[in-house]
N, C-alpha and C positions, 0 to 999 in steps of 0.2 A: 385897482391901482392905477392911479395916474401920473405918468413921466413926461417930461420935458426934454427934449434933445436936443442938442447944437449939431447939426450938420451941416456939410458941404453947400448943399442948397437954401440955408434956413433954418429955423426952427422947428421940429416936430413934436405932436404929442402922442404917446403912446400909450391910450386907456385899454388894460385888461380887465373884465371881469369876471367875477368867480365862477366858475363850474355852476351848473343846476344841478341840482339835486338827481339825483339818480343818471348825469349825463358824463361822457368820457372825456366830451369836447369841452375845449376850454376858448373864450372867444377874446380875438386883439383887435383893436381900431386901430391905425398908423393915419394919421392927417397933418398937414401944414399944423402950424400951433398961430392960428390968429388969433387974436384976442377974444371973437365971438366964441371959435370955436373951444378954446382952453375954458370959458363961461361956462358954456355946456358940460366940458366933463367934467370940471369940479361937481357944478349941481348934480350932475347926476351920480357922481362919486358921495355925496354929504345924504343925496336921498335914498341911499341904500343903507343909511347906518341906522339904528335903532332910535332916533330922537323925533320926536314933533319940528313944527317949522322952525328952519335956523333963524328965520329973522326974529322970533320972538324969544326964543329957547335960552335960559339963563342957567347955571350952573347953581346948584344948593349947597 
């Protein structure tokens, strides 16, 4: 899951991702939300989901 936040200081983004598989711990990123950085966690948000590459990936 990736969120977007307006705070006091700026913008943050805050990527969770799911539990592993047999693990209790559930793991959060909090960083500034720069444009590089929100890059990165969409990708890595879009490369956990079930599809091949998005840049080619068309819908049937």
């Amino acid at each position: 899951m990736l969120s977007l936040k307006d705070g006091s200081g700026g913008r943050i983004a805050l990527y969770q991702q799911a539990r592993t598989a047999g693990s209790g711990e559930a793991w959060l990123a909090i960083c500034p939300a720069t444009p590089q950085l929100v890059q990165v966690g969409v990708k890595t948000v879009l490369d956990t989901l079930p599809y091949g590459e998005w840049k080619t990936h068309s819908r049937v």
